[in-house]
Every structure is written in C-alpha cells, then in structure tokens.
C-alpha positions as CSV (number, residue, x, y, z in Angstrom):
1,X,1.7,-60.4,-10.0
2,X,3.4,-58.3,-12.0
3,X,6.1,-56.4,-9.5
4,X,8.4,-56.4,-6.7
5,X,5.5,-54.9,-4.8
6,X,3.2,-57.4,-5.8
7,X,5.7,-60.2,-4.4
8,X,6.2,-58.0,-1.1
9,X,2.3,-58.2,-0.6
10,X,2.0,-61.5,-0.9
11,X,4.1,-62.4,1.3
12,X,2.8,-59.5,3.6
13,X,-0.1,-61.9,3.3
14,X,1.4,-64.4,5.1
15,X,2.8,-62.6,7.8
16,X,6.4,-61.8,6.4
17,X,7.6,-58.5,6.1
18,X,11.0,-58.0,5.0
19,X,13.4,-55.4,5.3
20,X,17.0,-55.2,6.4
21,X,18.0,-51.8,4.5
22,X,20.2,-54.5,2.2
23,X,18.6,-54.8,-0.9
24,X,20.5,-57.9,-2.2
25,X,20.0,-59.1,1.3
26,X,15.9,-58.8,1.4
27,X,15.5,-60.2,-2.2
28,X,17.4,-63.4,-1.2
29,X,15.2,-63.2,1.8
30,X,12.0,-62.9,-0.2
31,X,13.3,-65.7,-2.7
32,X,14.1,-68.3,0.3
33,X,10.2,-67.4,2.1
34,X,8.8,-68.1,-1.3
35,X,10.4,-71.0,-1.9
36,X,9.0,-72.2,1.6
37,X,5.5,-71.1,0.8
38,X,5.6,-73.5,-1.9
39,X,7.3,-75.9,0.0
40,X,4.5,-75.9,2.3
41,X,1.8,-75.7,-0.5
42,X,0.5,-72.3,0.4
43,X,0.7,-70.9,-2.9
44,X,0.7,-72.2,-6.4
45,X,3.0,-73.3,-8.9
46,X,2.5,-70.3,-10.7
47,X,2.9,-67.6,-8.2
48,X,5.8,-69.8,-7.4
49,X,7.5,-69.0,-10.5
50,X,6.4,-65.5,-11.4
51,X,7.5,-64.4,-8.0
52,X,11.0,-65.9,-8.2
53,X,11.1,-64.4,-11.8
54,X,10.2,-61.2,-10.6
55,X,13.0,-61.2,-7.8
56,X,15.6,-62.6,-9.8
57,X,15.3,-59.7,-12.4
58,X,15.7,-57.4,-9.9
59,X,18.5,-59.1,-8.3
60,X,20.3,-58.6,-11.4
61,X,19.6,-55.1,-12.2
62,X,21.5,-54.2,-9.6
C-alpha cells in the first residue's frame, strides 16, 4: 500500500466507499473506518499503520 488509492481500495474491500466532495472531510472518514477495521481485527497492524501514514500525509498537504 503505497497511496491514497491503495487505502481507498482497501477499504472498497470491505464495503466502504467514501466520498462527500470534502476532501478533509473523507480522509477523517477513511482514518476513523480504518481505525475500526483494526479495532475489529480485519486487517493487520501493518496496513494499520501505513494506511493512517498515508492519510495523514495527505491531510497535511493540503
């Protein structure tokens, strides 16, 4: 997983597409369904971090 698309497929994966047309809006989004994921064990620690890594980075681009 190397990009925001990456992080939007996975959790495509799982059912959750997200798009509001606010961007800082559907990467907090992304960041809280991820964090449930791993809540709920249905991905690893490592996805885990990269994808928050990955959506914090963009977060702060902006």
């Amino acid at each position: 997983m190397k990009t925001l698309y990456d992080v939007m497929q996975l959790l495509k994966s799982f059912g959750t597409v997200i798009y509001t047309g606010d961007r800082k809006a559907d990467l907090d989004l992304m960041e809280d369904e991820i964090k449930e994921l791993y809540k709920q064990q249905f991905i690893s620690a490592k996805d885990f971090s990269t994808a928050l890594l990955i959506l914090r980075q963009k977060r702060n681009e902006n």
